[in-house]
Each structure stands twice: as C-alpha cells, then as structure tokens.
Backbone as a printed PyTorch tensor [residue, N CA C, xyz], in Angstrom:
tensor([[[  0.8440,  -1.1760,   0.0000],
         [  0.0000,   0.0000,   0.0000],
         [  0.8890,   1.2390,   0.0000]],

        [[  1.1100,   1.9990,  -0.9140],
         [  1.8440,   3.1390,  -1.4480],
         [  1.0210,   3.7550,  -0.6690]],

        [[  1.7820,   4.8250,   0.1300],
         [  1.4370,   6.1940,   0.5900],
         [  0.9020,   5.9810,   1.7640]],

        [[  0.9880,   4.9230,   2.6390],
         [  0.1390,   4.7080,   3.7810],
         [  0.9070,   4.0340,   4.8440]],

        [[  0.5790,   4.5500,   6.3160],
         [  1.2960,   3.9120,   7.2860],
         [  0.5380,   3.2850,   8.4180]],

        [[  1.1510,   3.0090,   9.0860],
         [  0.3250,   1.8780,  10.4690],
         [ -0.4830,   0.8980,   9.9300]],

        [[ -0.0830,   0.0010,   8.5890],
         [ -0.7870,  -0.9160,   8.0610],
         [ -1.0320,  -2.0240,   9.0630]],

        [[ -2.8630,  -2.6230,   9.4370],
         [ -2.5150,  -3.3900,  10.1300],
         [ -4.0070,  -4.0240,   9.7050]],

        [[ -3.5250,  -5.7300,   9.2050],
         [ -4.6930,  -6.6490,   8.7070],
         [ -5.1850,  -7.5000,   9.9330]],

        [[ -6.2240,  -7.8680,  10.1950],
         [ -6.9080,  -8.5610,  10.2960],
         [ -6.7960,  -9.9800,  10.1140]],

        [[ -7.1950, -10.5280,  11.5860],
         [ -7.5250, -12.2940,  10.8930],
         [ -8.3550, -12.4590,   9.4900]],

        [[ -8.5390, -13.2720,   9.2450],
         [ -9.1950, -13.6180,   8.0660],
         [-10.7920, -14.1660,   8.2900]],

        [[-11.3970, -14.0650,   7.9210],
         [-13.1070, -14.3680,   8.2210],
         [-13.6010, -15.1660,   6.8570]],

        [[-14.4140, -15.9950,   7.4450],
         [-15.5630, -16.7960,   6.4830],
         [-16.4770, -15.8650,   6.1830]],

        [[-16.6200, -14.6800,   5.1120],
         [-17.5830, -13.4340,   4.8450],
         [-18.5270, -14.3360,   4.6010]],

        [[-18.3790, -15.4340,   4.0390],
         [-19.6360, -15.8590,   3.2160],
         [-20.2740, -16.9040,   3.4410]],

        [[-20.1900, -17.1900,   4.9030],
         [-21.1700, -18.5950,   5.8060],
         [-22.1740, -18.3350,   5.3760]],

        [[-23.1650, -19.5250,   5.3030],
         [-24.3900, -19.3740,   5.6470],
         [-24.7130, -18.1370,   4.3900]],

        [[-24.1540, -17.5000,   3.5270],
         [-24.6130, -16.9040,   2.1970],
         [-25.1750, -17.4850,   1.2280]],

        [[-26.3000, -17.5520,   0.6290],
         [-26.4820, -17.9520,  -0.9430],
         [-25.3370, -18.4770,  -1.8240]],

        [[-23.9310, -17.8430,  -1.5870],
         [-23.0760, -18.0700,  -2.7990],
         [-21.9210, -18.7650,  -1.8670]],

        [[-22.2680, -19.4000,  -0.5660],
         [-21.4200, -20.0630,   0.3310],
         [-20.3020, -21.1100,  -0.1900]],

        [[-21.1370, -22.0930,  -1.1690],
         [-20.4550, -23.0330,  -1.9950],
         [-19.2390, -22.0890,  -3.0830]],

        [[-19.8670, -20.9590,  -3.9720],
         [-18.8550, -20.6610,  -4.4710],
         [-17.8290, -20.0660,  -3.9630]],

        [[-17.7740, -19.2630,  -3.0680],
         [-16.9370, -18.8120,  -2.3140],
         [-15.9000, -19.9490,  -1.8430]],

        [[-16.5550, -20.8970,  -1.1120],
         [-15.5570, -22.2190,  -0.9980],
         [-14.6820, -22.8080,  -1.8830]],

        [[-15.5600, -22.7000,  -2.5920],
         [-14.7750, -23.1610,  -3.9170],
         [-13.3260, -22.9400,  -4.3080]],

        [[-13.4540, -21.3470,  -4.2120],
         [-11.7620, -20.4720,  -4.0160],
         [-11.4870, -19.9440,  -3.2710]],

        [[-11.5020, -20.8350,  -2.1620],
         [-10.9760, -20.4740,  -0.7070],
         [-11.3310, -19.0120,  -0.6100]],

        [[-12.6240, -18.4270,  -0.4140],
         [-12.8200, -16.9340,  -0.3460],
         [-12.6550, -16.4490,   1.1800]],

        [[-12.2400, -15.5640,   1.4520],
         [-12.3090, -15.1900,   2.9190],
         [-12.1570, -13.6970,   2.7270]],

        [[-12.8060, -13.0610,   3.8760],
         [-12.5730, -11.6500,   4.2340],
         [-11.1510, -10.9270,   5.0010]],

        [[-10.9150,  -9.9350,   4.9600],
         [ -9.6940,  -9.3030,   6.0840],
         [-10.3310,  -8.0010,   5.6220]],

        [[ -9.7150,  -7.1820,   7.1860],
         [-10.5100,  -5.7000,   7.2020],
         [ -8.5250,  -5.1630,   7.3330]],

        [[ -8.6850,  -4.4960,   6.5640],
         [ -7.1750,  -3.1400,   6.2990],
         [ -7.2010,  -1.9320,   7.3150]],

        [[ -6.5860,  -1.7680,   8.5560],
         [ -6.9000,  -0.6530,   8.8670],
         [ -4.8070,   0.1110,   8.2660]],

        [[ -5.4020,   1.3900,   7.9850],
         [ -4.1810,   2.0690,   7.3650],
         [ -4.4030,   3.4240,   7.8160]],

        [[ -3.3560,   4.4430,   7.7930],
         [ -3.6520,   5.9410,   7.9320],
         [ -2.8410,   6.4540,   6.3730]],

        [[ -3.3250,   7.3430,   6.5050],
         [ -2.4620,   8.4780,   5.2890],
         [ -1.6030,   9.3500,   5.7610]],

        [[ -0.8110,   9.5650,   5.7970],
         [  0.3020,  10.6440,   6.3310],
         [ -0.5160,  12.4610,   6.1290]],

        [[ -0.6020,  13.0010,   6.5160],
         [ -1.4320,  13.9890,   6.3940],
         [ -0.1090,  15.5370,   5.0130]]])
C-alpha cells in the first residue's frame, strides 16, 4: 500500500457462511480481512 502507514490486517473471516453463494466462495478459498491504514497527512 503506497502512501500509507500503520498498516494493520486482520484475521481472516468466512464473509460468506451461511450466504447464498457459500459453496462458491468455498470453492476459491474466499475469505474476508478488514485493512486498517492511515495516510500521512
């Protein structure tokens, strides 16, 4: 991430339990992570 500091990810999450598109998501190992970052001002 160009231009950004205090990068800090997240475990990884099953976004898509229990979703309609649960199977496809499985399919390619889909998972969530939340990015927290700042911008240098």
């Amino acid at each position: 991430m160009v231009g950004f500091t205090d990068i800090v990810m997240s475990n990884e999450v099953d976004v898509f339990s229990g979703s309609l598109h649960e199977s496809d998501a499985a399919e390619f190992d889909t998972r969530g992570v939340t990015v927290f970052a700042r911008k240098p001002a």
